[in-house]
GUVEX-34216 format. One record per residue: residue in three letters; chain; z negated, y negated, x of N, C-alpha, C in turn. Coordinates in steps of 0.02 Angstrom, whole numbers, plus 50000, padded with zeros to 5 digits. Layout:
BEGIN
ALA,A,Z,Y,X,Z,Y,X,Z,Y,X
...
//
This chain:
BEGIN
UNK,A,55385,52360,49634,55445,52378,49672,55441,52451,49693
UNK,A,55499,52484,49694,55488,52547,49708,55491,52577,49779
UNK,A,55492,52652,49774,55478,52657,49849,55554,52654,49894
UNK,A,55600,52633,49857,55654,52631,49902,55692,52574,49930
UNK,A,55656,52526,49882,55665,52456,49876,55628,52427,49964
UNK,A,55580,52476,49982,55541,52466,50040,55572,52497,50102
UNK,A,55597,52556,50096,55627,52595,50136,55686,52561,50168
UNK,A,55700,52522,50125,55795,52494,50133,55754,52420,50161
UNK,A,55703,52402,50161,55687,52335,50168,55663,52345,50241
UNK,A,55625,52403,50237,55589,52403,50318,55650,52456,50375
UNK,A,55695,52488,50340,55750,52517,50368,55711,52584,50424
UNK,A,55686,52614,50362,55662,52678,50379,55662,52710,50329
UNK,A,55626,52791,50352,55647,52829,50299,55563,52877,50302
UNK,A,55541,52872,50274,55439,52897,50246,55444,52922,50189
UNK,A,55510,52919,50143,55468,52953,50080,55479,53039,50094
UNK,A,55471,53071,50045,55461,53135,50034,55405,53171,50033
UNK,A,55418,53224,49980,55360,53293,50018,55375,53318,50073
UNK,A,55294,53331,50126,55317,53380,50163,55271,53425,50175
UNK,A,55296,53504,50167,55265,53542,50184,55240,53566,50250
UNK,A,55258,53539,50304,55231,53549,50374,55153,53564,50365
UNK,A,55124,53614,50396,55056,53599,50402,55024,53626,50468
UNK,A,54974,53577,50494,54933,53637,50567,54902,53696,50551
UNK,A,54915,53719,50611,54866,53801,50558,54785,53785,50576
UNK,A,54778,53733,50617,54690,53720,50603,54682,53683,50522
UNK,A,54636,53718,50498,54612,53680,50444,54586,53645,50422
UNK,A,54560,53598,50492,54544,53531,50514,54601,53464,50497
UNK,A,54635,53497,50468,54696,53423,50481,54745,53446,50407
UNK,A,54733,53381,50398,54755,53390,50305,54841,53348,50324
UNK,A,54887,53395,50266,54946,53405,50246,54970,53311,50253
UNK,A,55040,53310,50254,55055,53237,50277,55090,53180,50191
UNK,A,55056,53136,50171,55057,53124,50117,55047,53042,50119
UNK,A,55096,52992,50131,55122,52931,50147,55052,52885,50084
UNK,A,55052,52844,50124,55022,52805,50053,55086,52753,50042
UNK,A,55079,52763,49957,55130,52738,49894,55145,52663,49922
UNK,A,55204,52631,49906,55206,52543,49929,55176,52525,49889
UNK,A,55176,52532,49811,55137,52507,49770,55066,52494,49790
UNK,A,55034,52562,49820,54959,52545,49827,54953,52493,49882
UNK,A,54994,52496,49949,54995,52463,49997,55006,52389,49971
UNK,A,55044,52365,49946,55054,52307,49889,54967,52296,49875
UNK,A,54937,52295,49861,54874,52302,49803,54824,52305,49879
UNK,A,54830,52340,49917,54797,52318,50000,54788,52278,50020
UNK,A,54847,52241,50048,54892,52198,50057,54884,52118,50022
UNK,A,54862,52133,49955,54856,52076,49923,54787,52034,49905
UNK,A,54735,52105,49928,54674,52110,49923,54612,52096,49985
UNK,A,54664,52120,50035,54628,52113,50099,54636,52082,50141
UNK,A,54627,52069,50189,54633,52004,50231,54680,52039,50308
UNK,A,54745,52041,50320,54771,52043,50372,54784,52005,50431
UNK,A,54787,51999,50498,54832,51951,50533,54853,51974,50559
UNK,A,54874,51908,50619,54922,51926,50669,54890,51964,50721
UNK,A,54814,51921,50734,54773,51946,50783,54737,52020,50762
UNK,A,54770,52047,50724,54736,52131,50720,54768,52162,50763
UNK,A,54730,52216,50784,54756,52268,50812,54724,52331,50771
UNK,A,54769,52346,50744,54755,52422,50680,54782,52476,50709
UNK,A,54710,52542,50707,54753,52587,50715,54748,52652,50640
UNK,A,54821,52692,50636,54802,52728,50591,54817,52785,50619
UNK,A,54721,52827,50586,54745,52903,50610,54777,52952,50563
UNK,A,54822,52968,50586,54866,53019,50553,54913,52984,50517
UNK,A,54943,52943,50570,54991,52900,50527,55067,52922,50508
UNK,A,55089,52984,50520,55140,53031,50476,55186,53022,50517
UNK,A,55237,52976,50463,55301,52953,50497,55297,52861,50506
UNK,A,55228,52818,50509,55246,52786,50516,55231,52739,50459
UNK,A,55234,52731,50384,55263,52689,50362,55208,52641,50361
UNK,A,55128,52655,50349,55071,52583,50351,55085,52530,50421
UNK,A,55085,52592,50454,55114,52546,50516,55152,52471,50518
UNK,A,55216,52506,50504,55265,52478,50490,55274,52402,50425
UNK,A,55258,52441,50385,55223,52405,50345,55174,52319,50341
UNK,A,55133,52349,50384,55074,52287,50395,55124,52270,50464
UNK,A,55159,52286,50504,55193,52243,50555,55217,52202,50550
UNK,A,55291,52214,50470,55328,52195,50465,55303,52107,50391
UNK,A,55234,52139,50364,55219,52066,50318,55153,52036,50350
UNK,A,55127,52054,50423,55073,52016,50455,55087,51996,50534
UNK,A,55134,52035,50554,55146,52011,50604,55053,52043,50660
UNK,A,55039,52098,50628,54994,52138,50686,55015,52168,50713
UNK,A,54965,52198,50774,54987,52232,50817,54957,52325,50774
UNK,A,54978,52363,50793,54960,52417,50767,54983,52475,50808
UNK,A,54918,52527,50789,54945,52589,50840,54946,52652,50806
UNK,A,54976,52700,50785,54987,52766,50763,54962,52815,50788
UNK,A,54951,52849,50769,54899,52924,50813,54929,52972,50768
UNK,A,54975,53022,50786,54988,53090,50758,54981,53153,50796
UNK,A,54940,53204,50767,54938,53257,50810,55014,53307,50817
UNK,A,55037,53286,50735,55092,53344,50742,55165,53312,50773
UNK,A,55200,53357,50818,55268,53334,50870,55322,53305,50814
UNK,A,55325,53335,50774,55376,53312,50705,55386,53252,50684
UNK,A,55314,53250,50672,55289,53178,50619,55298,53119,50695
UNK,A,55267,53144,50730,55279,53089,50798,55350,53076,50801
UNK,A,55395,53112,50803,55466,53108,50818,55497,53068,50762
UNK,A,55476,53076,50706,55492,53056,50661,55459,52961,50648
UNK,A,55407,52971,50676,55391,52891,50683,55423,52829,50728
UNK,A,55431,52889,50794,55459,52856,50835,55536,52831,50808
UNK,A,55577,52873,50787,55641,52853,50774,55643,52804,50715
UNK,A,55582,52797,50663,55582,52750,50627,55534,52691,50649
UNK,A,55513,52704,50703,55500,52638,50746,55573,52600,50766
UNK,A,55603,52641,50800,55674,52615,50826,55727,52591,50767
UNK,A,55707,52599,50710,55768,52583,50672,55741,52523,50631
UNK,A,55684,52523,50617,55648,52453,50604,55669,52429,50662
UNK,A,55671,52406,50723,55672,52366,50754,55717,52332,50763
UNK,A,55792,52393,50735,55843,52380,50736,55862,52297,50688
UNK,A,55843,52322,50643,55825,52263,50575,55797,52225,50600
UNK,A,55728,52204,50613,55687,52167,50634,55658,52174,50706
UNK,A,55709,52082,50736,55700,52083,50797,55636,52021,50811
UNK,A,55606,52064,50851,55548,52036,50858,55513,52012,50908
UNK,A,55481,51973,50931,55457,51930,51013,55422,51980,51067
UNK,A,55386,52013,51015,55331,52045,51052,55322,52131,51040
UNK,A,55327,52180,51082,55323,52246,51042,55254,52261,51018
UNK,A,55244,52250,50952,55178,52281,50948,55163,52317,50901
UNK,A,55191,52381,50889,55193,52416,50888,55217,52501,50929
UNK,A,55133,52536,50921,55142,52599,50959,55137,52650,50926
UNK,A,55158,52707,50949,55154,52778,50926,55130,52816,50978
UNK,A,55045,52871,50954,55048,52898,51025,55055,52974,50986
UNK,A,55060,53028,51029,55079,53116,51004,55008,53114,51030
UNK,A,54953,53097,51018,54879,53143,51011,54832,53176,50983
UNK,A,54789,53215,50989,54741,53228,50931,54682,53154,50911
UNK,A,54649,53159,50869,54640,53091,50846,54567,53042,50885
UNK,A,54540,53144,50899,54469,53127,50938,54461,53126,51012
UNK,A,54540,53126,51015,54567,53097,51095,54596,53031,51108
UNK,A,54587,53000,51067,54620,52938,51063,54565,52899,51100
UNK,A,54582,52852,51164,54548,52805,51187,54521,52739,51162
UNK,A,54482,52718,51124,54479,52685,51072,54501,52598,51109
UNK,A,54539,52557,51088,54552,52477,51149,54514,52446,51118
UNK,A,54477,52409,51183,54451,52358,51150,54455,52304,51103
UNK,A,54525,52304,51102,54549,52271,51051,54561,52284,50963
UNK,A,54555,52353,50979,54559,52394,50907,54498,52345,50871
UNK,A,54524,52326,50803,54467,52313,50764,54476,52326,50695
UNK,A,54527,52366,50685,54526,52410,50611,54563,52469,50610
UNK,A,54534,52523,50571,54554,52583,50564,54562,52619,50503
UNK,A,54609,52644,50491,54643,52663,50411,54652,52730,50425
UNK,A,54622,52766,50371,54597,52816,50362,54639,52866,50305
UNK,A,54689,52900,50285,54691,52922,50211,54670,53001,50225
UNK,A,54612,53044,50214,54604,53085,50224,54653,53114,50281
UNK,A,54633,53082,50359,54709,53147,50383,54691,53213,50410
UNK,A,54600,53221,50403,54565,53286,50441,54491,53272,50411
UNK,A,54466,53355,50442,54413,53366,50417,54343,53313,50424
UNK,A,54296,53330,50408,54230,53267,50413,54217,53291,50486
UNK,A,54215,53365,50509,54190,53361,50586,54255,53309,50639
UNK,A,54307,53306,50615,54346,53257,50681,54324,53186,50670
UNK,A,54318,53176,50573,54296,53116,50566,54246,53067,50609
UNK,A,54181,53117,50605,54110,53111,50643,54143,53103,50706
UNK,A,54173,53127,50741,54189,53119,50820,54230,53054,50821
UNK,A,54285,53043,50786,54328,52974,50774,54295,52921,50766
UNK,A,54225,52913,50717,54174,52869,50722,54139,52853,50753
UNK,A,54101,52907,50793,54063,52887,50872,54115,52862,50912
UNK,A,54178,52889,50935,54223,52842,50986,54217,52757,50963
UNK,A,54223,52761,50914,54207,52699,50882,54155,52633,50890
UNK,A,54101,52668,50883,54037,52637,50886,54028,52640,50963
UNK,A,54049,52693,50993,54028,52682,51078,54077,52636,51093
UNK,A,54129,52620,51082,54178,52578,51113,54166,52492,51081
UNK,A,54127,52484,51019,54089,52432,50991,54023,52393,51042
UNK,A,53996,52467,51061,53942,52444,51097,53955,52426,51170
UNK,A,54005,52427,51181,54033,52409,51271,54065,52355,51249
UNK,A,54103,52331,51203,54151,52287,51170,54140,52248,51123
UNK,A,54071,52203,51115,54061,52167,51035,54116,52143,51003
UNK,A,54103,52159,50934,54156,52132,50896,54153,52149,50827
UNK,A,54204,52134,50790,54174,52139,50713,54226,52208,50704
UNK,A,54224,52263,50658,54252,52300,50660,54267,52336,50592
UNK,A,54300,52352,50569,54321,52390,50491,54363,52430,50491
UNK,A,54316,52493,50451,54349,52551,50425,54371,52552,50354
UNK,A,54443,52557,50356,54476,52560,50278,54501,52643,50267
UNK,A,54445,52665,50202,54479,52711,50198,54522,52721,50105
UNK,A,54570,52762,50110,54603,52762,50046,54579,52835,50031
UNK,A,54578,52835,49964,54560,52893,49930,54502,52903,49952
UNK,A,54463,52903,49964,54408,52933,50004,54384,52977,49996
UNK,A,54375,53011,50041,54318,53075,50044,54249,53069,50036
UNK,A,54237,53101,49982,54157,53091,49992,54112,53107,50057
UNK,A,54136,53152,50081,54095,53170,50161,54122,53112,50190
UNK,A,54153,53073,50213,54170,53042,50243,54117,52958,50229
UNK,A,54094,52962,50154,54069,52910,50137,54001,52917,50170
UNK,A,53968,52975,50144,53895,53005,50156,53900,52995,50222
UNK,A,53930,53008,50266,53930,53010,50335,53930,52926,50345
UNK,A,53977,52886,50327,53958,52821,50377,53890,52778,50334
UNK,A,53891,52787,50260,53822,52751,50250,53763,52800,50249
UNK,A,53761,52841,50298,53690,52875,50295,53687,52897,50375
UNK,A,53752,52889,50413,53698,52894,50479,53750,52858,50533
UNK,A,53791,52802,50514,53817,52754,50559,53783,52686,50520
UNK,A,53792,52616,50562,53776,52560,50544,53818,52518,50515
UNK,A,53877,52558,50504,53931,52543,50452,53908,52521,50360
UNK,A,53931,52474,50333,53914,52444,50273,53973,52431,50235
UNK,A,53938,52458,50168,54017,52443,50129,54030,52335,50115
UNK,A,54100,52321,50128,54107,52269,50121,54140,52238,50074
UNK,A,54179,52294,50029,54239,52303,49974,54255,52354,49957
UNK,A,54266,52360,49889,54323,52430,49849,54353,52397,49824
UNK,A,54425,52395,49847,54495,52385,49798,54498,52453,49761
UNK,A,54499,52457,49698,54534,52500,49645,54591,52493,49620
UNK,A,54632,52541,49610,54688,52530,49621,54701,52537,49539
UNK,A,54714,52468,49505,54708,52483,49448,54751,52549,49377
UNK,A,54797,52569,49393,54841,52598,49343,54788,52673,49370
UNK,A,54769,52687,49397,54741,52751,49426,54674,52755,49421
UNK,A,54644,52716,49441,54555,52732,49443,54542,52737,49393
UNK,A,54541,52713,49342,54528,52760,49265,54518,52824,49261
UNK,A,54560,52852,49285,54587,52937,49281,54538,52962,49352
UNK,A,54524,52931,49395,54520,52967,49460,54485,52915,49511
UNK,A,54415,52872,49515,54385,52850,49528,54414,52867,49614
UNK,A,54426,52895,49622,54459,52904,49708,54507,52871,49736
UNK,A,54518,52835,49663,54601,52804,49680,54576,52716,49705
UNK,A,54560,52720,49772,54534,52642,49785,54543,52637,49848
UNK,A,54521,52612,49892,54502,52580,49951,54431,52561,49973
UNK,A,54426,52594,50003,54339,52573,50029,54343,52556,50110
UNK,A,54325,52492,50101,54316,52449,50162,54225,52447,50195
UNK,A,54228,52477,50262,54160,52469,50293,54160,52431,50361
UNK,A,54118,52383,50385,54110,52356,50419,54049,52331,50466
UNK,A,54074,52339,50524,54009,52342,50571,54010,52266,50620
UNK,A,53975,52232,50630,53998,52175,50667,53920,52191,50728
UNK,A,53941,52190,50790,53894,52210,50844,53877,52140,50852
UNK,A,53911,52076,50853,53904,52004,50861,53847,51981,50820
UNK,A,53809,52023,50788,53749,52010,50755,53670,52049,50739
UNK,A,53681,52087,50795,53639,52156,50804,53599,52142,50854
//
């Protein structure tokens, strides 16, 4: 299905290029992940109701939205830039318009990512390259410190992945790979084209 077939289904609007960028060079350009791949996520991984997901650098919105609207989770957005926030928010509001729903759960906050208060309830985090490996490293300790006050089982999904990003959680967090979805029409060409799922469960430490 294509990407508009989704747009008109979830009654928002995420596609495009955009050239916006921060002038720190800590924080990479804004670049939606495809429905197709999300499809192939989605079909592969295990969602519920009882998640609470957050994604950093979630653009305008659409994973969000997305996993709200076929799991019925709760989910939270983190954007540093005012645009992309504005832009989530109003496609928060117009999904909702469409789909009326019991409970709001879905949020959008305007923060930087290594300011984000991690909830205890958070227990997955989706990743598509949105900044450098030094915010990464700081996004991961909030993590693990908020694990260690909070037992619980916990998973990092990242798409495309960064290799620093890999080296970093299996070589000096207690994070473990648990899955790679490959995304088949692509990983042929570009071994990057997957999903790498890591997982830490403190309930057994």
């Amino acid at each position: 299905m294509d990407e508009q077939y989704y747009e008109k289904l979830l009654n928002i609007k995420t596609s495009g290029e955009q050239k916006i960028a921060h002038e720190s060079h800590h924080y990479n350009r804004y670049e939606p992940t495809s429905y197709s791949v999300l499809e192939i996520l989605s079909k592969q991984y295990h969602f519920t109701t009882d998640d609470t997901i957050v994604d950093f650098g979630c653009g305008k919105g659409r994973f969000n939205l997305y996993i709200n609207h076929f799991f019925d989770s709760t989910v939270t957005g983190i954007e540093m830039n005012p645009f992309f926030y504005k832009q989530a928010i109003d496609n928060k509001r117009d999904y909702l318009k469409k789909h009326k729903k019991k409970l709001n759960k879905i949020n959008f906050l305007h923060c930087f990512a290594e300011k984000y208060n991690i909830n205890p309830s958070d227990n997955k985090f989706y990743f598509f390259n949105p900044f450098s490996i030094q915010i990464f490293t700081k996004v991961i300790g909030n993590i693990l410190l908020s694990v260690e006050s909070y037992e619980r089982t916990v998973d990092i999904i990242l798409y495309y992945p960064s290799y620093d990003y890999i080296y970093f959680l299996e070589n000096n967090t207690p994070f473990t790979l648990l899955n790679e979805i490959k995304i088949p029409y692509l990983y042929d060409t570009d071994p990057r084209n997957r999903f790498s799922v890591y997982r830490v469960d403190s309930t057994k430490q």
